[in-house]
N, C-alpha and C positions, 0 to 999 in steps of 0.2 A: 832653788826650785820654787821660785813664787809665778808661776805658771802653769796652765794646765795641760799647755805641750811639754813643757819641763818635765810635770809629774810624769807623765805618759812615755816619754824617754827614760827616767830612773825607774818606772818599773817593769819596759820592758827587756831591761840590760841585767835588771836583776831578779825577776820575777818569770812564774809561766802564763802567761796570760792565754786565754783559752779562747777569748771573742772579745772582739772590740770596734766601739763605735765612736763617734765624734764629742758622745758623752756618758760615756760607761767603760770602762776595762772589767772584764770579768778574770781573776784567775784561779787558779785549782792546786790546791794543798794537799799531799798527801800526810796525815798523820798515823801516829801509832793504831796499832791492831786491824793495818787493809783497812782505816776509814781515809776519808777525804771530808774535806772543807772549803763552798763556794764563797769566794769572798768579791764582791761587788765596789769600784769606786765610780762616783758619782762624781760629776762634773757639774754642780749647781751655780747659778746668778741669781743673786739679789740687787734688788734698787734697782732693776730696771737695768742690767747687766752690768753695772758699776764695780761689783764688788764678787770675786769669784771665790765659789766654797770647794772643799772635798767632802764626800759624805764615804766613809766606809761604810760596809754593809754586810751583813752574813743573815742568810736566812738559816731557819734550826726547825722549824716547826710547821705544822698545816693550821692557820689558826680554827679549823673546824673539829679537830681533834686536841685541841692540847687545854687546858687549863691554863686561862690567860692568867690567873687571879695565884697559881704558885710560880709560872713564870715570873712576872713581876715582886713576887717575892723571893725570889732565888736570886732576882739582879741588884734587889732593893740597895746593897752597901757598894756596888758598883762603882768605883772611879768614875770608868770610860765606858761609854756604850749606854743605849737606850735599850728599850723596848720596841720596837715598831711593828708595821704590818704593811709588807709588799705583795700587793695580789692576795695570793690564796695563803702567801707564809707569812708567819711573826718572825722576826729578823731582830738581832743584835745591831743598832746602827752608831756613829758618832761622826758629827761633822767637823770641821777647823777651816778655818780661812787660808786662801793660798799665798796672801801680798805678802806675807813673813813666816812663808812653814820653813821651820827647818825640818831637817830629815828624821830628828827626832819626832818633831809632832807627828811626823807618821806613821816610824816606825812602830813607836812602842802601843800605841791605838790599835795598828792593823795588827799586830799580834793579839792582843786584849779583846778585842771583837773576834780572831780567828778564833781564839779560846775558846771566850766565853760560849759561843755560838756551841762551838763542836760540844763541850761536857752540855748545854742545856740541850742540843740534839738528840745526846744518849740518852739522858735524863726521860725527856719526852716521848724519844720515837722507838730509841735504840738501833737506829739505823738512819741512811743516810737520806737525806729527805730530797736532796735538790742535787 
């Protein structure tokens, strides 16, 4: 899978993908207690298109409502996954390169951002924001 048509094949055989464009796959996780969890990959180049990324992505929060300053300290011992802010939400995000992903670098990330995303969701909103 060191392509981004690659990737886009292993997750649509194994994932539900909900919307999809030339550089985005959106799909939709249903978790414990009737919530859900939107999880975003990102098709990024750098160098001038030389060198192709994935960026996973979960938004959790509106950052006009949330306390960025306990977010970021509830992610502080974090492995995987950042902080971000897409639009109107702060987002759980983590990128990896595609020339050598094995399917582990994605799997265990795209779980670890579905996570994390979902428990600072509740944390913040208690409901489902996106």
């Amino acid at each position: 899978m060191t392509t981004w048509t690659g990737l886009v094949t292993y997750i649509s055989n194994n994932y539900k993908v909900m919307n999809q464009t030339d550089k985005m796959i959106q799909m939709g996780f249903n978790l414990d207690e009737l919530r859900t969890q939107t999880v975003y990959l990102w098709h990024l180049q750098l160098m001038d298109g030389q060198e192709d990324w994935v960026q996973i992505e979960s938004p959790f929060a509106r950052v006009d409502s949330t306390d960025v300053g306990a977010a970021l300290k509830m992610v502080e011992n974090n492995v995987c996954g950042g902080l971000g802010i897409a639009g109107e939400f702060l987002t759980i995000r983590h990128a990896a390169p595609l020339a050598n992903l094995d399917i582990n670098e994605l799997e265990r990330p795209l779980q670890l951002v579905l996570n994390t995303a979902d428990v600072l969701e509740n944390q913040f909103s208690g409901q489902d924001v996106f």
